[in-house]
N, C-alpha and C positions, 0 to 999 in steps of 0.2 A: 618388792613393791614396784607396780608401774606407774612411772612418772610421765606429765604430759609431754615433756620436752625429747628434743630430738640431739644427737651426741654433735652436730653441729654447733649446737646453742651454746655448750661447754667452751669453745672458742670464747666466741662473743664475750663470755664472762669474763675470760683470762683477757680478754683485749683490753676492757675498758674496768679496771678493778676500783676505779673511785664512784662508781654508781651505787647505791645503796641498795641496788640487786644483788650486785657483787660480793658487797659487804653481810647480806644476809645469808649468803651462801648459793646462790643462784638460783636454780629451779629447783635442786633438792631442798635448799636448805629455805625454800617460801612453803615448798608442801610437806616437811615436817611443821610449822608453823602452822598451816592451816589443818593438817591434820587430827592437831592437840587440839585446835581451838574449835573443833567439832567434837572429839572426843568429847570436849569439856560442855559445850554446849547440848549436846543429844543427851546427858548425862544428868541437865539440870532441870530439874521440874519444872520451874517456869517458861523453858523454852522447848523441852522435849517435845511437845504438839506441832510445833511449828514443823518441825522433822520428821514426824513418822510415815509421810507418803509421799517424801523427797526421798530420787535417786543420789544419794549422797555420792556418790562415786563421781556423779557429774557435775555435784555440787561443789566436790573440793575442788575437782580441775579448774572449774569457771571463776572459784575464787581463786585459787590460784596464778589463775594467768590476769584474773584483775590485778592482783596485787604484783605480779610480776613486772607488768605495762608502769603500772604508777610511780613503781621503785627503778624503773629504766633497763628493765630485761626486755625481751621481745615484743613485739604486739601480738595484744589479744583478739582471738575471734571473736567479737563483740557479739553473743546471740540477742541479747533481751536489756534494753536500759535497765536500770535499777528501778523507778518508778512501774515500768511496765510487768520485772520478775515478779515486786512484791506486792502490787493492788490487790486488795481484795483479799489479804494475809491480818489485818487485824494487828497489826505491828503497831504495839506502843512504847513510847519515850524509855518509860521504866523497861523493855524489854530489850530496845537498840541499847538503852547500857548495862544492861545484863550482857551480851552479846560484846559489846566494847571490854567489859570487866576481860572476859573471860580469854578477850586476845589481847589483852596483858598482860594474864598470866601464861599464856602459850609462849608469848615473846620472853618473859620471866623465866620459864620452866628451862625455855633452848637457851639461854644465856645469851640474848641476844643483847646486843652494847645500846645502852640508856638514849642514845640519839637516834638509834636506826629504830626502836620504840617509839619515842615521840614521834620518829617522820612518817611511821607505818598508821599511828593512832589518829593523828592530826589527818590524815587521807581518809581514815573510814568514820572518823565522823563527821567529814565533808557530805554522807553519803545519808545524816540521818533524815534530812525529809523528801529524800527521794523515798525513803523508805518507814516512816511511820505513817500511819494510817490508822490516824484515830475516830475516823466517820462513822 
């Protein structure tokens, strides 16, 4: 599996192990997360359209390193605000928590510890009216 990160990063983790980057496993253990929670999502009827003419490969990386930045692993190459990826996607309420469900159960699935869940959930749904679009 190629991961976005570089074997210098690996340090960084080990330096600072109380960030909740750390705690989740680093850069591997954000893109087994985000890998399931695609799995899971491409997989569900109501959201499988949203997915079928996304580069997902590019998609896990960029979410990936969002959620890497947030949890205090490196900084992200920012390509696209969140408002500006999803206009014009048709993203409604019932779908960001379709999408929210499903990365609690990816967090759920990896056994990830009940706090570093809450701090990862509470971030992405900071993110939902950047991202619905219900006009």
């Amino acid at each position: 599996m190629a991961l976005w990160f570089t074997p210098d990063m690996e340090h960084d983790v080990a330096a600072d192990p109380g960030t909740p980057f750390a705690r989740l496993g680093g850069a591997a253990g954000v893109r087994l997360v985000v890998d399931e929670l695609y799995r899971r999502a491409t997989a569900d009827p109501e959201l499988a359209g949203y997915f079928h003419t996304t580069d997902m490969t590019s998609q896990r990386n960029r979410l990936a390193d969002m959620i890497g930045e947030a949890m205090g692993g490196p900084p992200a190459p920012w390509l696209k605000g969140l408002e500006e990826a999803h206009r014009g996607r048709g993203i409604t309420h019932r779908h960001f928590s379709l999408m929210a469900a499903h990365l609690i159960d990816a967090l759920e699935h990896h056994g990830i510890d009940p706090e570093e869940s809450d701090l990862l959930t509470a971030w992405f749904a900071q993110g939902r009216e950047a991202v619905v679009d219900e006009t």
